[in-house]
N, C-alpha and C positions, 0 to 999 in steps of 0.2 A: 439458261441464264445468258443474255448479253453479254456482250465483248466489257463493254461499257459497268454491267453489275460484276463482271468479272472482277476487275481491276479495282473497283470500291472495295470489294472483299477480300484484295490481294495482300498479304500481310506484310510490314515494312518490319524487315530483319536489320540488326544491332552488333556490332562488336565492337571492344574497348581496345582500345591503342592507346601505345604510348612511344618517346625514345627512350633507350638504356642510357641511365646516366653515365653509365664508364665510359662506353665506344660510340654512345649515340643511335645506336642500331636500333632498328623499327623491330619493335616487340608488340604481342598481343594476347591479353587476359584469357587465361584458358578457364575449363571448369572446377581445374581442381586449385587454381589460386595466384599460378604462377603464370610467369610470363616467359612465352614461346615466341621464337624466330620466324614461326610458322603461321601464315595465316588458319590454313586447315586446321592449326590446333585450339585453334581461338572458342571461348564461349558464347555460341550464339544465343541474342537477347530479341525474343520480340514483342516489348514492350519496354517504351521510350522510357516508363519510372524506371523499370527494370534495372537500364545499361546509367540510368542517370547516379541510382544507388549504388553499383557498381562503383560508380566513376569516384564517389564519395567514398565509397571505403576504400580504394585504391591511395588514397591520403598518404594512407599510413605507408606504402612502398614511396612515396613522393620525399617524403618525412626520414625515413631510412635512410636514404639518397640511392637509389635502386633506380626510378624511374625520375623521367621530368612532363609535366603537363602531362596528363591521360584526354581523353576525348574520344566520345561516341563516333563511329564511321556505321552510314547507312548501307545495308548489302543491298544486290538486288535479289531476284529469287535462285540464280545460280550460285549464289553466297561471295560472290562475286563484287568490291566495292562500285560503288554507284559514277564515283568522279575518276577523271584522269588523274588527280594529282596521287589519291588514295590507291588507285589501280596502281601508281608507279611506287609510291611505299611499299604497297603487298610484294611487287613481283621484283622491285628491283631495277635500276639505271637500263637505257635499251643499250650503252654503251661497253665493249671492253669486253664480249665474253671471252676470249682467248686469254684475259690477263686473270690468272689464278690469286687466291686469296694470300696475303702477304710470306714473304719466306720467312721460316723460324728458323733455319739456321746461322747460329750467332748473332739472333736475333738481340739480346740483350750486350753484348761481346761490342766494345769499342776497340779494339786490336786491330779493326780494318779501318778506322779512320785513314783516308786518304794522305797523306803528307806531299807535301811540292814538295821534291828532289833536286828543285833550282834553286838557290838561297838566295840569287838576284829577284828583283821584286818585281810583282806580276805586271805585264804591261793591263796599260789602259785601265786599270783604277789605283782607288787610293788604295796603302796597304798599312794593313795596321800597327800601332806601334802596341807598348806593353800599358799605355794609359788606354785605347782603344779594347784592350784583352780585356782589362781589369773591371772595368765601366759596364761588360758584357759578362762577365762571370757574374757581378753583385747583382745585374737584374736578372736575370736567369733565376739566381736563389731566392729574389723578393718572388718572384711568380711560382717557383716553386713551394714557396710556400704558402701562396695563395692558395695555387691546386691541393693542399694539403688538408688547409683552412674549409677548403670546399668539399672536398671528398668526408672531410669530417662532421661534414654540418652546422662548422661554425658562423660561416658563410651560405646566403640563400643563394638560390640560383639570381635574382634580382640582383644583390650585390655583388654578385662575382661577375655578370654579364661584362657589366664597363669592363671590369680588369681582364678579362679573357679575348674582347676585343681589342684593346691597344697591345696587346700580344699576338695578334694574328689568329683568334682561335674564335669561327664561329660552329656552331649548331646547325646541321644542315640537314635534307629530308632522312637518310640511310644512317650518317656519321658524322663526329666532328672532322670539323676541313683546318686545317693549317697553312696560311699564306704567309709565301717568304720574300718578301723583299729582295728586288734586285738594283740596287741603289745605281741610276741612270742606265741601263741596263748592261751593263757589262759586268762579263763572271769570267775569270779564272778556269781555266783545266783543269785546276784543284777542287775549285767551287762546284763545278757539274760534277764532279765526282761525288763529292760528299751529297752533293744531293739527289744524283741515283743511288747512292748508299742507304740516303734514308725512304725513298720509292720501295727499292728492296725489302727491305730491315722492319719499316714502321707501317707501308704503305700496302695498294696491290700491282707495283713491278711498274707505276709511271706518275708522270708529274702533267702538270695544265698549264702551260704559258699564258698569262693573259695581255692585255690589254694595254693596262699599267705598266709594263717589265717588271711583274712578279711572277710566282712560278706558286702552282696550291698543289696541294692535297691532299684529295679526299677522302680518305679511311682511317682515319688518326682517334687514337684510343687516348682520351685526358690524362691518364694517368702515367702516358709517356712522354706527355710534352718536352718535362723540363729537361728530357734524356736528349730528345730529336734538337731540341736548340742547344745543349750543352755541345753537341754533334757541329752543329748548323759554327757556331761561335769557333769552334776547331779550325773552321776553313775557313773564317770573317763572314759570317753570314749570318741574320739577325730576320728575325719578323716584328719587330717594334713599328708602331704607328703604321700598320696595312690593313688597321680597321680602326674606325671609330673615329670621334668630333675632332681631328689634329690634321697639320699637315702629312699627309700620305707620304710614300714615296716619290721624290723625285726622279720624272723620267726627262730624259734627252733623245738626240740625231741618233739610231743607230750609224749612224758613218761618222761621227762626232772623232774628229783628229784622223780625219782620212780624206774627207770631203775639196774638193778641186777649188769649191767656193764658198770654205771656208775662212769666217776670219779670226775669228779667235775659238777655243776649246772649250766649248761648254762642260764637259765633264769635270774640271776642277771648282767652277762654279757652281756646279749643282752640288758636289762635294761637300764645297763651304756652307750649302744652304742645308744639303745633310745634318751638317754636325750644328748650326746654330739649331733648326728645327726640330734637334731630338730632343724630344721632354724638354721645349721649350715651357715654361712655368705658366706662361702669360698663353699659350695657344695651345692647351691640353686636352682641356673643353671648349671646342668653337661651338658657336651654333649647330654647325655641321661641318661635313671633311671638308679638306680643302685641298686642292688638286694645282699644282706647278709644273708647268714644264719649260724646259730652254735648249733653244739650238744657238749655233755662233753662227750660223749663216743669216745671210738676209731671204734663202728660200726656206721656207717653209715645210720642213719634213718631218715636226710634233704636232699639227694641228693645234697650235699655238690660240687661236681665235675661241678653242671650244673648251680652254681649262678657266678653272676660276686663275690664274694669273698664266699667260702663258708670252715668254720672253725670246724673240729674235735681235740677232743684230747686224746690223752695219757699218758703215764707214759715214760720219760725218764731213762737214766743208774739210774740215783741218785734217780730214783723212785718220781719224782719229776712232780707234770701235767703239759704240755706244748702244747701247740696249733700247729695243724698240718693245715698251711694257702692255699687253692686252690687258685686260682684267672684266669679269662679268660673265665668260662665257662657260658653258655648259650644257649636258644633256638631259637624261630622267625624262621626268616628267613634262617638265615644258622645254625644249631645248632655247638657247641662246645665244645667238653669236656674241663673242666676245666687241668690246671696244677697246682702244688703243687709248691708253690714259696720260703714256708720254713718251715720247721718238727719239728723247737725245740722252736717255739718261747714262752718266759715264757708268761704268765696272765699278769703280770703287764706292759705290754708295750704292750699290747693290741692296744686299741687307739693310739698310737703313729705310730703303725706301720699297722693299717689300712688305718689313717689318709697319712703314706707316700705313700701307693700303689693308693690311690686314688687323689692324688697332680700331682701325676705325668700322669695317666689319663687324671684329669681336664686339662692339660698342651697340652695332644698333642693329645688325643680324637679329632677326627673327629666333625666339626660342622657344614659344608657343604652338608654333605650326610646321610642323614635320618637312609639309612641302612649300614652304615660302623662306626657308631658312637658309638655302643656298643664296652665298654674294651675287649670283647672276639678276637674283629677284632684287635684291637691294639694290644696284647698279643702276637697274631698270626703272625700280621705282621712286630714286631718288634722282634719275637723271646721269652721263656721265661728267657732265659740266661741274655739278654741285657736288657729286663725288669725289672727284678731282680737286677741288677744292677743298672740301676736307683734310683727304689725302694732303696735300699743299702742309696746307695749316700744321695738319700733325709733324710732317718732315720740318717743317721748320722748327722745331720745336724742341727735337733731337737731340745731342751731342756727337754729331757729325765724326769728331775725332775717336770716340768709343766704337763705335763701326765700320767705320771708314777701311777698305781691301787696299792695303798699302801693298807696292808691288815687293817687298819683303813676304808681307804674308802670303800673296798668291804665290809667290816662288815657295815658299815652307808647303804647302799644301801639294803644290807642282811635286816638288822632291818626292813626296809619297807616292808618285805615278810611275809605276816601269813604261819604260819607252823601246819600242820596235829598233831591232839594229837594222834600218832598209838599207840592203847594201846594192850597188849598181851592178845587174845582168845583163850586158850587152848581149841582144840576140833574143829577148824573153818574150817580145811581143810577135816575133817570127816564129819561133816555135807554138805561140798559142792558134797564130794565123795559120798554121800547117795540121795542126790537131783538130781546128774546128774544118779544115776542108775535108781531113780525111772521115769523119764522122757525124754525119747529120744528126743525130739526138744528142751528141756533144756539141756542137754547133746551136741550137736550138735552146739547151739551157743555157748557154754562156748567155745568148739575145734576151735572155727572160730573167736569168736570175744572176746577174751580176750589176757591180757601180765600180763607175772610173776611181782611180784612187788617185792623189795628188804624184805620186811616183810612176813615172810611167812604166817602169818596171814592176808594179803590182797593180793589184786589181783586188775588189772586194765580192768575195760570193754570198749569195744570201739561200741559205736552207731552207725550203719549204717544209713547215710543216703541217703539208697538206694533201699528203698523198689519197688520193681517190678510196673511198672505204676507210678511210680512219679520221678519227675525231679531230678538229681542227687545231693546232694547238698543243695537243698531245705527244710528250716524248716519252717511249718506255723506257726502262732501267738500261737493255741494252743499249741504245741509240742515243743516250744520254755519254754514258760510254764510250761510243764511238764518239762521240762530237767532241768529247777530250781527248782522245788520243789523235784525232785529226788536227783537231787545233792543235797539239802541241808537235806535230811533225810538219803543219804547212803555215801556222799562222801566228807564231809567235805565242802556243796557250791561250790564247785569248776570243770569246766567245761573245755577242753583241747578243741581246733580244731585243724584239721590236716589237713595238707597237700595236701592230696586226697580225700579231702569235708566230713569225718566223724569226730565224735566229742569223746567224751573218759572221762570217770568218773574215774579221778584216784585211787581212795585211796579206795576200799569197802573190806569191808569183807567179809571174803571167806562163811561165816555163813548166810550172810545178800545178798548174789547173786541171787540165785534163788526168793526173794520177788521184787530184783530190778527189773530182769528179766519180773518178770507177771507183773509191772507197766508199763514196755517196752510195751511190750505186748501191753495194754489197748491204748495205745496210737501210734501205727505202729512205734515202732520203735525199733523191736526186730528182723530183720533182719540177719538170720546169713550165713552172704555170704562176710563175710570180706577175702580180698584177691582174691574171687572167680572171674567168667566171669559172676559176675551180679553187681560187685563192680568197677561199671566203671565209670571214670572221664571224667567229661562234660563239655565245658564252654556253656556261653548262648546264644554261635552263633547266627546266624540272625533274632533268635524269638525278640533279645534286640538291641544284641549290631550293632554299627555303622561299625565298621570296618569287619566284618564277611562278606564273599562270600556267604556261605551256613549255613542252620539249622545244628546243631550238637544233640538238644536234642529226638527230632523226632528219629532221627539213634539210640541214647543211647536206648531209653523206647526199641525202637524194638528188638533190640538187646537181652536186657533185659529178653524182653516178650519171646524170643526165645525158653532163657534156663531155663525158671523160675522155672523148679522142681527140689526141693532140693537135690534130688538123683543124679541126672544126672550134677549138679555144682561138686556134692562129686568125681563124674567118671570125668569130665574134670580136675579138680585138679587147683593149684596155675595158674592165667592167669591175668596177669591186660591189660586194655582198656580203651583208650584216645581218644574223639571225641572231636575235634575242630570244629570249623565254620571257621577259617581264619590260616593264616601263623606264627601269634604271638605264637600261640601255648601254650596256657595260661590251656589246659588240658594235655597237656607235651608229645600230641601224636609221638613226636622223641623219647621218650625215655620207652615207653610203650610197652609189648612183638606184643600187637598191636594195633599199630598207625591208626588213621581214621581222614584225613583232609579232610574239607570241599570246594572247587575251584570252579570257577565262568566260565563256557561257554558259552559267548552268551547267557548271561542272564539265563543261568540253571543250577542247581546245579550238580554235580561231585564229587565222593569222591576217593583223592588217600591212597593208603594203604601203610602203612611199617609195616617190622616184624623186630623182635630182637632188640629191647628197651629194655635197664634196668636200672634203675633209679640212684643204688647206686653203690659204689666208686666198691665194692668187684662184680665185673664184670658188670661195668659200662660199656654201649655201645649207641650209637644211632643208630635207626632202620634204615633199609635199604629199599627204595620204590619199589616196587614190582613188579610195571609196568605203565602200564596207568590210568589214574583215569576212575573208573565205574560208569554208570549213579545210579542217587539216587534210583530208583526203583532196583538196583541193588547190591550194597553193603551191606544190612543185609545178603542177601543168600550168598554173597562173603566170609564175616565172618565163616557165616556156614559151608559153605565148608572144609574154612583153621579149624576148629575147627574138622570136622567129622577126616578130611586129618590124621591130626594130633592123634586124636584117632585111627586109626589104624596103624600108623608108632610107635607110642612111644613105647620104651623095659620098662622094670621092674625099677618103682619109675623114669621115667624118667617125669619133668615138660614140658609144651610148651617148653617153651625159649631154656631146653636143647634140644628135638630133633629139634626144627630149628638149631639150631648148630651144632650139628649132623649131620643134613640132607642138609644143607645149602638153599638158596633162590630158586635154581630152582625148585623143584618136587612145592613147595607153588604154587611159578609162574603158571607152569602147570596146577593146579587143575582150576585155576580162567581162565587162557587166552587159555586153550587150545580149539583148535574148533571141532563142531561135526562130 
């Protein structure tokens, strides 16, 4: 028999999968009825009616609330599934095997709830009062009783979807994921505590920083939600609107009220846009999310151009701060740079005139089409002239006084902010100058991962968390732990997350760096490769998430592992790097000097490349795709290439970004597709 009558004859093998509706865990149809954790134990079908009738009488566990959605998976003839996505259900995330399945003890036990021991109020955010508690208990019990509602089957999985999204709670390939909001990113020593508490307690021993300044995780069982936020609420911490059609969380500067050129404090402003945008009545159901961000400076350290509104400011004629408003921009699917809709608008009409750009949105936003329904499509295709215009119209229209940020109110909201005692260290920046001569890999982080502070007695460090070999992003229980007890002996308690998955101790002295430093140390997370090509952003691609084509963290570590000696990051110079797993683009690979998305052929993985990404306003671009997507066994050496490429093109002090512009897309092109 031929290769060719072989393979005619080869018979196409069957099993039924599903997730477990309680923990979401990949289950699979055995023979004698149940459902096993175990691929090996699965009932093999090889006839397509077979696993179809199967799938139908499976109903009845769908119905029970046992299982959710079942669906055929093709083996190959090692019984082996056919696709990467199914191969990574079967066997499991490639990430994290040192992190053991969650601890049970005092698993149910709130007696360790964290408590601040300072009754002064936390610096750098707002702090709650007892209308804040209150407002957070009653939703808690409405969502507990939803999951109630749901668990009982009074509720189908369709109706409960919305409600589990604007709770933070999706359905993900292994488990449900729980995302927590980190409102502008600043958390407390208290707040990382409670949330290695719940890493511990709910999860498997660590948490995911993303993108956004929220913090997920992935192991989370539904029926302990309302426990993990009753927790989360203990230390002011909420997952409200970190999914679904509503204003998301608001992010800011991580160096927001430290920054040299700085003009005014974005962190009470996002605050205020906090508390009006929670369970705003009128923006529950957008068309789609809606994404904000705001710095007080006039540079650029949110990527401001690429949110649907994203808000800098400056100093007018009269010297006077006013808000310089983007609107339209975004990633996904088609990225977009943002346009600027207005340059002078004062602080006090803030809210009023976010509240009109987004009226007029909600009005003619797309609802029909999944992917035309983001403001960046509208923007576009309405023009921003005529947009603007609208916008106009609406604000005028207003009651100005009912909104209006009278400096009464900003001071009421101010008050809610603990504030840093910086007291004057005569001597502190001599003592830093003598620590970095005496120790070159202390010398070396200070150059890589620190920012000037307005005091020249302090200085701001930023944590990588991107040590070589571990997931980008990623803090375990321990490390979460330490970063609270460091902040609270160098940094006033208080903890920044940013943007690009690292984290930042604002306030330390320049005296007191080098002892932070060797704590770092003790605990891996003295990294100094900030900015470098080993400071690269990842989302959790198909080890996690549902919507993902391809693994993106597998590409990062390698990547990573490439260039891991310190000298040779020092020779490659400023390079940042976005691995996605999917088109959402949630590692901002459009806008990264280089881009790496993950795509789906025929069930195998792919990755296409773009170069010339830059994130912020002052030569803001989106990359440009290079060519065809390269199979996965092939993209780390692709990188390599355009990185060697590049080390021999660049002139004197010239970064990536610039000689790609210099040099433009072809010679890139070249180096990857030419043939031998």
């Amino acid at each position: 028999m031929t290769s060719k009558d072989q393979n005619t004859q080869e018979e196409t093998l069957f099993v039924l999968t599903a997730n477990r509706f309680a923990d979401g865990r990949v289950v699979w149809l055995t023979a004698q009825g149940y459902w096993s954790i175990l691929l090996e134990e699965g009932q093999i079908f090889s006839s397509k009616v077979d696993v179809e009738t199967a799938q139908q009488q499976a109903q009845k566990d769908v119905l029970s609330q046992y299982i959710l959605d079942p669906y055929a998976v093709e083996l190959n003839s090692n019984l082996i599934p056919q696709t990467t996505r199914e191969k990574v259900r079967a066997f499991g995330p490639s990430t994290h095997p040192e992190f053991n399945p969650r601890s049970v003890q005092e698993q149910y036990s709130m007696n360790n709830i964290p408590q601040n021991p300072n009754p002064s109020l936390a610096v750098g955010r707002y702090n709650y009062d007892a209308i804040d508690h209150q407002f957070l208990k009653e939703r808690i019990n409405q969502f507990r009783s939803q999951i109630e509602r749901r668990i009982s089957g009074e509720l189908s999985e369709d109706e409960f979807k919305p409600l589990r999204l604007m709770n933070g709670v999706y359905l993900q390939l292994h488990s449900y994921m729980l995302r927590v909001a980190i409102p502008y990113g600043i958390l407390s020593s208290t707040m990382l505590r409670g949330l290695a508490y719940v890493s511990q307690y709910y999860d498997r021993g660590y948490g995911h920083f993303t993108t956004r300044q929220n913090i997920q995780f992935h192991w989370i069982k539904l029926e302990e939600v309302p426990d993990i936020l009753t927790h989360l609420a203990s230390v002011e911490m909420h997952a409200l609107q970190t999914s679904g059609n509503c204003i998301r969380n608001i992010t800011s500067d991580e160096f927001a009220g430290l920054a040299e050129d700085e003009i005014l404090d974005p962190r009470v402003y996002a605050e205020i846009m906090r508390q009006w945008s929670t369970l705003h009545p009128e923006f529950t159901f957008l068309p789609r999310k809606f994404k904000i961000a705001i710095s007080g400076s006039p540079v650029d350290r949110v990527a401001a151009c690429f949110y649907d509104i994203g808000i800098l400011t400056h100093l007018n004629d009269e010297q006077k701060p006013v808000f310089e408003v983007w609107v339209g921009g975004g990633l996904g699917r088609i990225p977009y740079k943002g346009k600027v809709i207005r340059d002078d608008l004062p602080p006090e009409h803030l809210l009023a005139y976010i509240e009109a750009i987004i009226r007029v949105y909600n009005l003619h936003g797309s609802r029909n089409n999944l992917y035309k329904s983001r403001i960046k499509i509208l923007v576009e295709n309405l023009g921003i002239d005529a947009y603007r215009e609208q916008v106009e119209k609406e604000f005028a229209t207003m009651d100005l006084d009912q909104y209006r940020l009278s400096d009464e109110l900003v001071a009421q909201i101010q008050a809610q902010f603990g504030c840093p005692d910086l007291e004057n260290h005569p001597g502190a920046s001599e003592v830093l100058a003598k620590h970095r001569q005496q120790d070159k890999e202390f010398d070396r982080w200070v150059k890589n991962n620190t920012h000037p502070h307005f005091h020249e007695d302090y200085i701001a460090a930023v944590v990588a968390l991107k040590e070589v070999g571990q997931t980008p992003g990623d803090a375990s229980t321990e490390q979460m732990r330490a970063l609270a007890d460091l902040a609270d002996e160098y940094a006033f308690g208080e903890v920044r997350v940013t943007h690009l998955q690292n984290v930042v101790l604002g306030h330390v002295q320049k005296d007191k760096l080098y002892a932070l430093w060797q704590g770092l140390k003790e605990h891996r997370l003295a990294t100094a490769n900030l900015g470098l090509i080993t400071d690269i952003v990842c989302c959790p691609g198909m080890d996690y998430c549902a919507l993902a084509n391809a693994r993106s963290i597998p590409v990062a570590k390698q990547i990573a592992a490439l260039f891991e000696d310190p000298e040779l990051q020092e020779k490659i110079g400023p390079v940042n790097i976005g691995v996605d797993g999917c088109i959402n683009s949630c590692a901002h690979h459009h806008i990264m000097n280089i881009g790496v998305l993950g795509v789906d052929k025929k069930g195998e993985e792919f990755y296409q490349i773009k170069l010339g990404g830059s994130s912020y306003k002052e030569g803001a671009a989106i990359g440009s795709i290079l060519g065809a997507a390269v199979k996965a066994e092939d993209v780390v050496k692709a990188v390599e290439k355009l990185i060697y490429f590049y080390l021999e093109q660049r002139q004197e002090n010239e970064h990536f970004i610039d000689t790609y512009r210099r040099l433009g897309t072809t010679p890139f092109k070249e180096i990857i597709y030419a043939t031998a």
